[in-house]
C-alpha positions as CSV (number, residue, x, y, z in Angstrom):
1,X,0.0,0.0,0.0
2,X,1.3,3.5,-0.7
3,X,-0.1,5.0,2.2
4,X,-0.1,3.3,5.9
5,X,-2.5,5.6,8.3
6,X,-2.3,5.3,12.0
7,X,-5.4,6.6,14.1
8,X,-4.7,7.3,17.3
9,X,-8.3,6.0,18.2
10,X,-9.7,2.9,20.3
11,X,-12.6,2.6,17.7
12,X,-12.8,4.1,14.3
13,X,-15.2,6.5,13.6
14,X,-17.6,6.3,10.9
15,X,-16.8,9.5,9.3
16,X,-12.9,8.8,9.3
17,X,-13.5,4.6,7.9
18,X,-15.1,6.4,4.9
19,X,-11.8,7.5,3.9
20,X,-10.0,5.9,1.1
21,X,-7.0,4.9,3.0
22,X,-6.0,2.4,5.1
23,X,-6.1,2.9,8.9
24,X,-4.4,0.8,12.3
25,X,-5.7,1.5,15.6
26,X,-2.6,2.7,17.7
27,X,-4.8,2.1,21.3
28,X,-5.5,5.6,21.9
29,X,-9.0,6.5,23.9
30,X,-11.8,7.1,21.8
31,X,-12.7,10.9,20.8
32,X,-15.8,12.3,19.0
33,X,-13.7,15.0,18.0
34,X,-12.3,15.8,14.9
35,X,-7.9,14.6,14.3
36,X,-4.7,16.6,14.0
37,X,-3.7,15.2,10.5
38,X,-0.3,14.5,10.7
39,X,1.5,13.6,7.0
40,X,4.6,11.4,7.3
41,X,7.0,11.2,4.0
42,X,9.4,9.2,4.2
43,X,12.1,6.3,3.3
44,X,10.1,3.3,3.5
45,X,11.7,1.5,0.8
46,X,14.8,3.0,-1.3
47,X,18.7,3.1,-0.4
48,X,17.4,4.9,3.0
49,X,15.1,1.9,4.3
50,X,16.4,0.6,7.6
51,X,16.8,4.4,8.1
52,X,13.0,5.1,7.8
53,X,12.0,2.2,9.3
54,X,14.0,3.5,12.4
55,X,12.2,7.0,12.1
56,X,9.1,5.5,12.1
57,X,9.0,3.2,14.6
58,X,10.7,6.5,17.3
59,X,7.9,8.2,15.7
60,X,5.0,6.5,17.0
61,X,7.0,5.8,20.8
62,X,7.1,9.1,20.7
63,X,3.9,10.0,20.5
64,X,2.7,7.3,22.9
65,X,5.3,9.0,25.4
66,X,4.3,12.4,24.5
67,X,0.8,11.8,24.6
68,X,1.0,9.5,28.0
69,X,-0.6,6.8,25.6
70,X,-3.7,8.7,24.5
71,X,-2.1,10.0,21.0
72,X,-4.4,12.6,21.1
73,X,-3.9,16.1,21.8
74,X,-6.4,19.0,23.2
75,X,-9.0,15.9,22.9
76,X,-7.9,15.5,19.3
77,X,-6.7,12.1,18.2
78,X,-3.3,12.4,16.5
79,X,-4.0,10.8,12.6
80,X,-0.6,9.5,11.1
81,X,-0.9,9.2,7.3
82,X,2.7,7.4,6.6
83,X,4.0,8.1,2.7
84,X,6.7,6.3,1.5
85,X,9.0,8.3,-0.8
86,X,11.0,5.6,-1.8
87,X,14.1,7.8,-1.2
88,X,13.1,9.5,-4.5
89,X,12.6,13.2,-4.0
90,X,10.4,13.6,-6.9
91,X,8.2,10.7,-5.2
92,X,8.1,12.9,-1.8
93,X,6.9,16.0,-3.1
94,X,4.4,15.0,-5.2
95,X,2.9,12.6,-2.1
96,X,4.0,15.9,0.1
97,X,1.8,18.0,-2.3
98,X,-1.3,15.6,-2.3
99,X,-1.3,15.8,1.7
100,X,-1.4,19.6,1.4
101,X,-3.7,19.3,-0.8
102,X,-6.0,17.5,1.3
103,X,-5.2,20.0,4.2
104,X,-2.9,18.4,6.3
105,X,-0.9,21.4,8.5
106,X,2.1,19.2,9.3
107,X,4.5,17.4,7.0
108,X,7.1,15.4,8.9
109,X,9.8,12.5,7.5
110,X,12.6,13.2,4.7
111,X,15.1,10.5,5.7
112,X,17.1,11.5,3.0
113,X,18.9,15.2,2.4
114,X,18.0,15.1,-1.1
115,X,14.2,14.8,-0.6
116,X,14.3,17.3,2.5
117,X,15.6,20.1,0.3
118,X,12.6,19.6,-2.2
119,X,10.0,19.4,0.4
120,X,11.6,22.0,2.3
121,X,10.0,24.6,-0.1
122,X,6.7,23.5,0.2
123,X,6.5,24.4,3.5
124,X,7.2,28.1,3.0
125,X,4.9,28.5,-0.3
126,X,2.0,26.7,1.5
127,X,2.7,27.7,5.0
128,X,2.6,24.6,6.8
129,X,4.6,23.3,9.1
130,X,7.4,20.9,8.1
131,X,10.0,18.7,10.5
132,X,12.6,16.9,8.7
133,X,13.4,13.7,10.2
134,X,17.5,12.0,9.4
135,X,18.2,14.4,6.6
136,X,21.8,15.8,7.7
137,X,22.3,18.6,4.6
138,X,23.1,21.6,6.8
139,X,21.2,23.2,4.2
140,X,18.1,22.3,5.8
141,X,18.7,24.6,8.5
142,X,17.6,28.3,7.8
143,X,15.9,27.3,4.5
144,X,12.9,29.5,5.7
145,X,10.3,29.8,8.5
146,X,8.4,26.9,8.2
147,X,11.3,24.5,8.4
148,X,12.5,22.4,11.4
149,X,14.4,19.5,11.7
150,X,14.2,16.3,14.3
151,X,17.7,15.4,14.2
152,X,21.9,16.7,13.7
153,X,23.1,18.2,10.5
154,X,26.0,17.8,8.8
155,X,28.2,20.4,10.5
156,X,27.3,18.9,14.2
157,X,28.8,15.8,12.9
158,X,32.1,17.4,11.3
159,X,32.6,19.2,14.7
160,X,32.4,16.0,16.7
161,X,35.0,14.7,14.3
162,X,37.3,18.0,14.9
163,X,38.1,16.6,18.7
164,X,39.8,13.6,17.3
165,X,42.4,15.9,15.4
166,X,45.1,16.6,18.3
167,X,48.0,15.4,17.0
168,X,46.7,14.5,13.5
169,X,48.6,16.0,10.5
170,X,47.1,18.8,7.6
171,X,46.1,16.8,5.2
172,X,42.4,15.7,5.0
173,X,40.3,14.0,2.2
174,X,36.2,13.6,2.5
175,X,35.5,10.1,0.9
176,X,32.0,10.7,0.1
177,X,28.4,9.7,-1.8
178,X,28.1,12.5,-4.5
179,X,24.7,13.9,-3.6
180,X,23.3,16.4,-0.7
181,X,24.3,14.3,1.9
182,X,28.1,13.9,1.0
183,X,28.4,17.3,-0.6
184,X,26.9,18.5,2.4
185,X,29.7,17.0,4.1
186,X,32.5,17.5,2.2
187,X,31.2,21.6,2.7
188,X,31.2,21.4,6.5
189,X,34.8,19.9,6.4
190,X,36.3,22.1,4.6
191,X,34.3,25.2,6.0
192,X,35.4,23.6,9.8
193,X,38.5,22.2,9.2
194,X,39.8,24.0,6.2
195,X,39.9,27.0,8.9
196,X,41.8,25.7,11.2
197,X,45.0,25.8,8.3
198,X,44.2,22.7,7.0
199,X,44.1,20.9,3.5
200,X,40.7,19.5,2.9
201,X,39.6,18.2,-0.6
202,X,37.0,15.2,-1.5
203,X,36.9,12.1,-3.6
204,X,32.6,11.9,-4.4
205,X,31.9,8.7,-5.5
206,X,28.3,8.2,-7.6
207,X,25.3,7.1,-5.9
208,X,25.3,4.6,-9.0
209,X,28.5,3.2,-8.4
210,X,28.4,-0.4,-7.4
211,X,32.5,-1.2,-7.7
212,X,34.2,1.1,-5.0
213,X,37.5,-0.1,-5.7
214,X,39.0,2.5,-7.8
215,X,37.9,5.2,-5.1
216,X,39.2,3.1,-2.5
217,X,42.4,3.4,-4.6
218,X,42.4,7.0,-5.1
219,X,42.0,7.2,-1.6
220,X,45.2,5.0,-0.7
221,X,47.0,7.2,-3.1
222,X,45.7,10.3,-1.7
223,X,47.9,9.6,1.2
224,X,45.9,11.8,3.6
225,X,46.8,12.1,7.4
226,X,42.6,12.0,7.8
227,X,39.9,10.5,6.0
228,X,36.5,11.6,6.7
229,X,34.3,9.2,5.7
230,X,31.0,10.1,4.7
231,X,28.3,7.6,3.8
232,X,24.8,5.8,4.8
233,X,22.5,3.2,2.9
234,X,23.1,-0.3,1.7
235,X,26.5,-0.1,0.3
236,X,28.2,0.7,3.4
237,X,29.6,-2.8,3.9
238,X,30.8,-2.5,0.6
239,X,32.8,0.8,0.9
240,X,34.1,-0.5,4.1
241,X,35.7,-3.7,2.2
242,X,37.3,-1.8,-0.6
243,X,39.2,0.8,1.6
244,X,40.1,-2.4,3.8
245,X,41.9,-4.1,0.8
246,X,43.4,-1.4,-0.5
247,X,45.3,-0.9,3.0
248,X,43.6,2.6,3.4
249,X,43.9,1.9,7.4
250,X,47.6,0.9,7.3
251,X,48.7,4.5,6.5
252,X,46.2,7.1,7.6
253,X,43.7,8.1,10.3
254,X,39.8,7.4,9.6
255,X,36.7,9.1,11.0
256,X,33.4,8.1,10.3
257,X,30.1,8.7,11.8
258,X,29.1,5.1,13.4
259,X,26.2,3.9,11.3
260,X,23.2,1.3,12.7
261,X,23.9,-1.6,14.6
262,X,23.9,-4.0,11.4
263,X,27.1,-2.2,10.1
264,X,29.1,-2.5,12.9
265,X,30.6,-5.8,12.0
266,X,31.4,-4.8,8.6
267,X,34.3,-2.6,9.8
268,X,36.1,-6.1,10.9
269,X,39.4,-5.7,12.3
270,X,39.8,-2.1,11.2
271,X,37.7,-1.5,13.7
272,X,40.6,-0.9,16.0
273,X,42.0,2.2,13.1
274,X,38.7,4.3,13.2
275,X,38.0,7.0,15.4
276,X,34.2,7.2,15.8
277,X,31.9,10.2,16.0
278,X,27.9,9.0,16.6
279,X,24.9,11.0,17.0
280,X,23.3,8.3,19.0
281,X,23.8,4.8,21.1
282,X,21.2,3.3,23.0
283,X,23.7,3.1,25.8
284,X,25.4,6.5,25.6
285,X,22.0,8.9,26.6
286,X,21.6,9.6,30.5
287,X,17.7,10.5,31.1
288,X,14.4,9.4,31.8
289,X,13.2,9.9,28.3
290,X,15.8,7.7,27.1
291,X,15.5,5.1,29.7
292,X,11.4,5.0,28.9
293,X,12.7,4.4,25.3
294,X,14.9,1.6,25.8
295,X,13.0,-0.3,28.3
296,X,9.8,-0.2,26.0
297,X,12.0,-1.8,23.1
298,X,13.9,-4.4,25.6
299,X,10.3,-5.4,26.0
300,X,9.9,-6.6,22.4
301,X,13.7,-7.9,22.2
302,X,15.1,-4.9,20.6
303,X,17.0,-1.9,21.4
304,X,16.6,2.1,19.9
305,X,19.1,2.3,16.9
306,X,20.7,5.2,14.9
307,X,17.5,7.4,13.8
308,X,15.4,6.0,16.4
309,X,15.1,9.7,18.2
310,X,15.1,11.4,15.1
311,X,11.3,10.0,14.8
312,X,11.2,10.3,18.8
313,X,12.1,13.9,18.5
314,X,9.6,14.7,15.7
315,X,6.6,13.3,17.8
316,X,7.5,15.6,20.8
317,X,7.1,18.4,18.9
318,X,4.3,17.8,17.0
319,X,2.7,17.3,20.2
320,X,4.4,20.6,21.9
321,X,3.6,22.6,18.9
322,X,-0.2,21.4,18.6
323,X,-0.6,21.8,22.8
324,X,0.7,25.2,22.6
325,X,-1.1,26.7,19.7
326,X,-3.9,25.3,20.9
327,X,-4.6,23.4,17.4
328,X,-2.5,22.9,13.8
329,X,-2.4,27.0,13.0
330,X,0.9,26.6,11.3
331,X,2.0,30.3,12.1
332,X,1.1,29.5,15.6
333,X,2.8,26.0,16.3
334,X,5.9,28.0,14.1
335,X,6.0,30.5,16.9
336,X,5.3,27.7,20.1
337,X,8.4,25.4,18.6
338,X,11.3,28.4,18.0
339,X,13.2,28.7,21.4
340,X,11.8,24.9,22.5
341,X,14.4,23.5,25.3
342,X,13.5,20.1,25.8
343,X,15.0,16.4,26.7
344,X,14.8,13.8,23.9
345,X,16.0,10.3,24.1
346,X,20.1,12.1,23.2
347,X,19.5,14.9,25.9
348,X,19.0,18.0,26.2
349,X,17.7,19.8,22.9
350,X,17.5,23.4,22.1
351,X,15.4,24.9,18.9
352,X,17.6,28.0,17.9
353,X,14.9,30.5,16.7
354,X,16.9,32.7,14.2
355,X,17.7,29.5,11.9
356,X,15.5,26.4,13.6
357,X,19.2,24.3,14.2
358,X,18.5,22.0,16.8
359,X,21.3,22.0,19.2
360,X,21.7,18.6,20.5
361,X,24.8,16.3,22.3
362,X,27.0,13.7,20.5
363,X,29.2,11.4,21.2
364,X,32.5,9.8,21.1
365,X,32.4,5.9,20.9
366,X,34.9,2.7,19.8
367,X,33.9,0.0,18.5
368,X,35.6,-3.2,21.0
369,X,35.8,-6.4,19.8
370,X,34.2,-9.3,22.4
371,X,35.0,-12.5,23.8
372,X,33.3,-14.5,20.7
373,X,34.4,-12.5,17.9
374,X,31.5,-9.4,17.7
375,X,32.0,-5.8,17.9
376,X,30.5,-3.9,20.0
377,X,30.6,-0.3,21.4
378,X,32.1,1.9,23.8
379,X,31.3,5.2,25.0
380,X,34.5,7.4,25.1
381,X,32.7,11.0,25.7
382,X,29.8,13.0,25.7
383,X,30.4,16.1,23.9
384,X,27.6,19.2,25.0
385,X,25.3,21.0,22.7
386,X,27.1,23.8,23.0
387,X,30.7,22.3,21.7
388,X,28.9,21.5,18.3
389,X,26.9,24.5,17.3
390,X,26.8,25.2,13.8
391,X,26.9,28.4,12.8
392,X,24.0,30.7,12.7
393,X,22.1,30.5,8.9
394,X,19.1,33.0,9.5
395,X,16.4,32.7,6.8
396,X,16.7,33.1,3.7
């Protein structure tokens, strides 16, 4: 189905079942009242899968935590209409479109930076309000009024990396997917890095590109003191391997953001070379809101992975905005989210007003091998919102 509609209702009512879409009960209370319609575009299938399928499912804990179980705000049932863009941006805006069409106020999702900078616009000429979800493109933030975001940009990432440069030569190269994401990257390096006297330049390898050893080779020759490694999706294992045998790791330092659980054996004994930046473990987060998280997944056998509070984030403050404004008045939950300081399953979270940047922790982790052979990690540091602020992009 193209469209997967939660309602946050006991019992469906008669007017809503009319609807030509699909509908789950989430186990809210019955209302009589009319539902916040909430549109969700995002990577259900695509390069950006697992990552959407994380989104979601923080998405929907969120709301049950936000909402104390009712999903319903001001007596309104929450209504989830989840698109899947297939990580296509043409895909997400014309779904993104046919929500606003049928006047839904809030637009939430874009796992992927390319899709987020074409829905992004939507927002402002229809003035609703829009949250991007995993979408890193620093980009993103400042892009105009209407636009938030749920989780880090680029920049926050690149910063985190900066604290594992003591020591480290000039020298850097950004091994990167050529599109928003890795550009996006490759920018924040060089904008960071590049300031602090350094050489930064980029090998952007094709989204198309199935064969990464001749980048992995241009990368060996390179001969940087840093990589920065910048990637997500399916071909992650991949990438890993072909730097691995072309002895990338015997002769330079590597930094990479540390990708879902599923990766983490992939990096195999190079594990030990790479210095790793994350925006979120399960075990790294001291708070209630992240306890609540983790021991509602230990119940079903799992744990919260990589974009897990992105979607937990987005819930929060759908639910803030809505509660404050007193209803989906787009100019008015715009106002009640700019200057939010709240806890989300990472910590403490700050929505900068002039540019909507949410200022949010990171972390420092290894990877350690165990007693039978797996990898697993290991919290080095918790770096403070305040150590990894980008800079300020007001609106455009």
């Amino acid at each position: 189905m193209r469209a997967l509609v939660l309602v946050a209702t006991a019992a469906t009512l008669g007017t809503l079942a009319a609807t030509a879409q699909a509908r789950v009960d989430t186990g809210g209370t019955a209302s009589a009242s009319s539902p916040y319609k909430v549109g969700i575009v995002y990577s259900r299938t695509g390069a950006l899968a697992a990552y959407g399928a994380e989104y979601a499912e923080g998405l929907k804990l969120g709301l049950q935590y936000a909402t104390s179980g009712s999903n319903a705000v001001n007596g309104h049932p929450v209504q989830l209409t989840l698109q899947d863009d297939g990580t296509n941006p043409a895909t997400a805006v014309s779904e993104a479109k046919d929500l606003i069409g049928q006047g839904y106020k809030i637009i939430a999702g874009s796992t992927s930076s390319a899709v987020a900078l074409q829905v992004a616009p939507l927002a402002d000429q229809n003035h609703i309000l829009f949250i991007s979800g995993p979408a890193a493109s620093d980009a993103i933030t400042g892009v105009n009024r209407y636009t938030f975001r749920s989780g880090r940009q680029s920049y926050q990432d690149v910063l985190a990396a900066n604290s594992f440069l003591s020591g480290v030569g000039k020298k850097i190269v950004v091994f990167a997917q050529d599109y928003a994401f890795g550009q996006g990257n490759a920018a924040a390096v060089k904008a960071v890095l590049g300031g602090k006297g350094h050489t930064v330049t980029s090998i952007l390898v094709p989204l198309t590109a199935n064969d990464f050893t001749p980048f992995a080779q241009q990368a060996a020759q390179a001969k940087p003191d840093l990589l920065f490694v910048a990637w997500a999706g399916a071909t992650t294992g991949a990438m890993w391997q072909a730097l691995q045998q072309q002895g990338v790791f015997n002769a330079t330092t590597v930094t990479t953001g540390l990708a879902e659980r599923a990766t983490w054996q992939s990096y195999g004994p190079a594990s030990a070379s790479i210095k790793f930046l994350s925006h979120y473990v399960w075990n790294a987060p001291k708070n209630p809101v992240n306890d609540w998280l983790v021991a509602k997944m230990k119940k079903r056998g799992q744990a919260p992975d990589l974009f897990t509070p992105d979607g937990f984030n987005a819930a929060l403050m759908i639910v803030h905005a809505l509660s404050k404004a007193g209803g989906d008045d787009p100019d008015k939950m715009v106002s009640a989210l700019e200057g939010w300081k709240f806890t989300g399953p990472k910590g403490a979270n700050f929505i900068r007003p002039q540019d909507h940047a949410l200022l949010q922790p990171m972390f420092q982790v290894a990877l350690v091998k165990q007693a039978n052979g797996k990898y697993t990690d290991k919290v080095l540091k918790i770096i403070s919102p305040g150590n990894v602020q980008p800079p300020l992009t007001p609106f455009k």
